[in-house]
Backbone as a chain_set.jsonl record, in Angstrom:
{"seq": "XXXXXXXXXXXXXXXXXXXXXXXXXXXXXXXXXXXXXXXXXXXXXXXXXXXXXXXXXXXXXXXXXXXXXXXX", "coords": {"N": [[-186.234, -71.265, -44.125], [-186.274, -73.64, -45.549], [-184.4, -74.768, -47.369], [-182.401, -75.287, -46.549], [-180.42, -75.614, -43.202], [-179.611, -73.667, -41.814], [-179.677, -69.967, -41.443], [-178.4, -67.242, -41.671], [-178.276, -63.436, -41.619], [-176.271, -60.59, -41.879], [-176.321, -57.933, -40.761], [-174.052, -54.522, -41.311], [-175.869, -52.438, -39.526], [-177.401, -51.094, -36.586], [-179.661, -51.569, -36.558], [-182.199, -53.762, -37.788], [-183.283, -52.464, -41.319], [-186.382, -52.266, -42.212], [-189.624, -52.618, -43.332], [-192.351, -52.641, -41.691], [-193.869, -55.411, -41.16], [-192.184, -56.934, -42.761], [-190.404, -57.158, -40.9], [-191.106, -58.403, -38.853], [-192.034, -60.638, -39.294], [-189.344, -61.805, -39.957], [-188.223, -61.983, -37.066], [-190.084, -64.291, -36.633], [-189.007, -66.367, -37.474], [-186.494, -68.804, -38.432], [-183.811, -67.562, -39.002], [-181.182, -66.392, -38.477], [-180.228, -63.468, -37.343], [-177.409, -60.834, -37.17], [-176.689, -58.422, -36.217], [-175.123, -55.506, -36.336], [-172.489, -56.363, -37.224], [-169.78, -57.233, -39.842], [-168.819, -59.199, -42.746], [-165.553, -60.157, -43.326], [-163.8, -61.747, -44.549], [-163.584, -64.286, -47.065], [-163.413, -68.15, -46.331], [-161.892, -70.955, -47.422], [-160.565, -73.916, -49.541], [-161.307, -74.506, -52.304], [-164.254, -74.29, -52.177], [-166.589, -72.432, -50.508], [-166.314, -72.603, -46.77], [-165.695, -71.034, -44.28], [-166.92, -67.887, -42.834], [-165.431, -65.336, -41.938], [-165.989, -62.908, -39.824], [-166.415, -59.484, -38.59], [-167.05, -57.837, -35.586], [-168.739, -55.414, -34.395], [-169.518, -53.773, -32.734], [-168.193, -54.999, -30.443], [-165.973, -54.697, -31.514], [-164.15, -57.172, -32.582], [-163.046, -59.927, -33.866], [-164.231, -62.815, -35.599], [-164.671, -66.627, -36.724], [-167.613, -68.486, -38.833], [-169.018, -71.133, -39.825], [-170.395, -71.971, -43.235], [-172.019, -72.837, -46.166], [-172.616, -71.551, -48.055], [-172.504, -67.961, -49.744], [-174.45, -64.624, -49.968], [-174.417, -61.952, -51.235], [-175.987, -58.581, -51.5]], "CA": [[-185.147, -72.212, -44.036], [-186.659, -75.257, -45.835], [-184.075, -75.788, -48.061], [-181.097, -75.498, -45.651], [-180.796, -75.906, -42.017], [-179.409, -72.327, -41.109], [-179.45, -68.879, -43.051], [-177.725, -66.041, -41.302], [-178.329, -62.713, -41.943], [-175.502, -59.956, -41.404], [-175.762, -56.597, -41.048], [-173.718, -53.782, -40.028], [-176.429, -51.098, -38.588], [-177.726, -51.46, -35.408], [-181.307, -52.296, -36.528], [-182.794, -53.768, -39.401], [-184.396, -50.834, -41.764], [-187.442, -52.793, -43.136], [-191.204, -52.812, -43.465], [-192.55, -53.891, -40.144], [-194.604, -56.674, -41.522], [-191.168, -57.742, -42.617], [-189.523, -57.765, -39.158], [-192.012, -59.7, -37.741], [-191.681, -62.538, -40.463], [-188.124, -62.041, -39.858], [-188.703, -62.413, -35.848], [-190.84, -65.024, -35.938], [-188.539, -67.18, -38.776], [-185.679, -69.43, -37.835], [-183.438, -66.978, -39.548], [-180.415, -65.974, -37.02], [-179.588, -62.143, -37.397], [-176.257, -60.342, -36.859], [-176.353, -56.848, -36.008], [-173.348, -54.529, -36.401], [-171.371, -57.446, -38.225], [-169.814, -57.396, -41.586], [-168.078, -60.192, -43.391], [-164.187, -59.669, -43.638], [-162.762, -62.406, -45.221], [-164.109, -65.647, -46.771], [-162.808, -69.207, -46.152], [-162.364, -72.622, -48.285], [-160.034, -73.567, -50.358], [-162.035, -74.806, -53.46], [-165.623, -73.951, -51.786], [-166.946, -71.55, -48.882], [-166.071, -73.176, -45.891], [-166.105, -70.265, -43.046], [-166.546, -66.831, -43.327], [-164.57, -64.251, -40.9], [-166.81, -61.828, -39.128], [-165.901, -58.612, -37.396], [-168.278, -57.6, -34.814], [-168.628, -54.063, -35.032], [-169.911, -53.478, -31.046], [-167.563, -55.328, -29.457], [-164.525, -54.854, -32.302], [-163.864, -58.673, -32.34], [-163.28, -61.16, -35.494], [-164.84, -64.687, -35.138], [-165.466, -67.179, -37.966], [-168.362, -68.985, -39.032], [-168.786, -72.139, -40.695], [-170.605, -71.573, -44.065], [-172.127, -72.935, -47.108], [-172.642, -70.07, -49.063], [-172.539, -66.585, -49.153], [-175.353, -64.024, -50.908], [-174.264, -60.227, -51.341], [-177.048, -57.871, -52.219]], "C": [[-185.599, -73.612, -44.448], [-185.955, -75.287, -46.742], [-182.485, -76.062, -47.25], [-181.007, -75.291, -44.054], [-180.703, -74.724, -40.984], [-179.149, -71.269, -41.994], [-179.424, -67.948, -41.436], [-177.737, -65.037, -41.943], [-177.173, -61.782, -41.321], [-175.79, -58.642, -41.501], [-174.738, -55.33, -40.477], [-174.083, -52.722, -38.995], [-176.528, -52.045, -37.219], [-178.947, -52.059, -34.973], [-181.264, -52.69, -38.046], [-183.889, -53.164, -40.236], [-184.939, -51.895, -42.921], [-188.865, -52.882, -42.489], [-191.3, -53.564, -42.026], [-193.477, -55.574, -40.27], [-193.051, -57.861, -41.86], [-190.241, -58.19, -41.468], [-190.014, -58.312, -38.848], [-192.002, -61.209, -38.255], [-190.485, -62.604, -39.772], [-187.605, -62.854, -38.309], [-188.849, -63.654, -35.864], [-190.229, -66.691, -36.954], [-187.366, -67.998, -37.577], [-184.062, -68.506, -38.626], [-182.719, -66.132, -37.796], [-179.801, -64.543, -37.591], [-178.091, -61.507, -36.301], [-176.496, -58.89, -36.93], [-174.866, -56.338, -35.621], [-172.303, -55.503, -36.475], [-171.106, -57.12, -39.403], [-169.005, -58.685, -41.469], [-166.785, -59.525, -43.914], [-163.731, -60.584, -44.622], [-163.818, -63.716, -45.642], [-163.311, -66.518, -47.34], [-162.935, -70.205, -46.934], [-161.132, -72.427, -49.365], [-160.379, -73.722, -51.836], [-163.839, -74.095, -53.131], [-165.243, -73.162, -50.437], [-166.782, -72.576, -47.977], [-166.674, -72.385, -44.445], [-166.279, -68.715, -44.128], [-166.336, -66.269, -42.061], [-165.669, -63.064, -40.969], [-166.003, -61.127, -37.964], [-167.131, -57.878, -36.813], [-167.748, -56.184, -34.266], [-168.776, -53.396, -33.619], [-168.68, -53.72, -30.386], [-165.766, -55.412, -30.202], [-163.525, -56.63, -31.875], [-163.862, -59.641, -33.268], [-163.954, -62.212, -34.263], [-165.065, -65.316, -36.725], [-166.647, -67.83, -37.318], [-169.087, -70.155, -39.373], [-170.036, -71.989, -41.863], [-170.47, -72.199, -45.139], [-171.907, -72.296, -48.072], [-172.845, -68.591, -48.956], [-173.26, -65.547, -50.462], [-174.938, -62.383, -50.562], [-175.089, -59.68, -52.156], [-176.311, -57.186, -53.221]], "O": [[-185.332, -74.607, -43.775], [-186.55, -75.948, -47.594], [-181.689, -76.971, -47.486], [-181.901, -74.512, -43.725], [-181.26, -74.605, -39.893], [-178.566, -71.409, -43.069], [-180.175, -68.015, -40.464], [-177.259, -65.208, -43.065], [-176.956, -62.077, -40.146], [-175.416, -58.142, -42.562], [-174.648, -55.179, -39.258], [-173.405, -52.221, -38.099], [-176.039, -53.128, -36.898], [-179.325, -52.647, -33.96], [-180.672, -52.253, -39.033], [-185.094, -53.271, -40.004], [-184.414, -52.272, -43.969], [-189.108, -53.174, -41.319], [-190.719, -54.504, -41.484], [-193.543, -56.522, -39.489], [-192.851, -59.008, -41.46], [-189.598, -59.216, -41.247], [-189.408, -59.207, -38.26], [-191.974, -62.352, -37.798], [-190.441, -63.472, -38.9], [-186.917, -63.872, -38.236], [-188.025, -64.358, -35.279], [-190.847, -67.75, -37.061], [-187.348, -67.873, -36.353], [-183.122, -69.301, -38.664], [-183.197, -65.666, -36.762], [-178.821, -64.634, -38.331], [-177.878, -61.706, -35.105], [-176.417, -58.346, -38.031], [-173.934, -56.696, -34.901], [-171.291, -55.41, -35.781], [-172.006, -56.713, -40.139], [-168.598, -59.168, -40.413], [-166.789, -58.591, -44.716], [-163.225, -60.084, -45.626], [-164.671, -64.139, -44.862], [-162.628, -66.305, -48.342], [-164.085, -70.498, -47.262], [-160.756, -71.381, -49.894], [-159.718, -73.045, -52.623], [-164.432, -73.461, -54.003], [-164.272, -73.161, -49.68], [-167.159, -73.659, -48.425], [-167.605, -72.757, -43.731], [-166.018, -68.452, -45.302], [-167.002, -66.664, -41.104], [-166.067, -62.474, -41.974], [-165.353, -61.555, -37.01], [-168.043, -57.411, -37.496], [-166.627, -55.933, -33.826], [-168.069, -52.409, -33.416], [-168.096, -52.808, -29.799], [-164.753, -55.915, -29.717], [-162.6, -56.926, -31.119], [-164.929, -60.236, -33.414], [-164.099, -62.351, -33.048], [-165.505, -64.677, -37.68], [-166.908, -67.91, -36.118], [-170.24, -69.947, -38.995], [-171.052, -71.827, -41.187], [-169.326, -72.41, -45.541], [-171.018, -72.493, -48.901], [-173.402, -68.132, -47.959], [-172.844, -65.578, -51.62], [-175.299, -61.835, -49.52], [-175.149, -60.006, -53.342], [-176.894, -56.469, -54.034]]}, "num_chains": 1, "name": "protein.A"}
C-alpha cells in the first residue's frame, strides 16, 4: 500500500487459495481482505466512487467508498 492508503481485496470463497508464503505477506500487509464478498454494482457518475458489496455469509449488500477497481 505505498502508493494508496487502502487496497481491499474481495473474494467470494471462504479462504484464500494461495501459496503460503503468499498468505503470510498477505497477513502481515496492510491489505484488508473480504471473504465470501463479491462486487455487485459499481458507483460514480463520471469516476468510481463506491462499489456495492454483497456479503455472501451473512446475505447483506453494503457499499464501499472506492477509487478504483482491478478485475483479474
Amino acid at each position: 500500500t505505498e502508493i494508496t492508503g487502502r487496497v481491499v481485496f474481495m473474494t467470494p470463497l471462504k479462504m484464500i487459495l494461495a501459496a503460503k508464503e503468499l498468505k503470510t505477506k498477505l497477513k502481515m500487509s496492510d491489505v484488508k481482505v473480504l471473504l465470501e464478498a463479491e462486487p455487485i454494482e459499481i458507483i460514480g457518475d463520471t469516476t468510481v466512487e463506491k462499489v456495492k458489496v454483497h456479503d455472501l455469509n451473512e446475505d447483506e449488500e453494503y457499499e464501499l467508498f472506492a477509487d478504483a477497481i482491478i478485475f483479474p
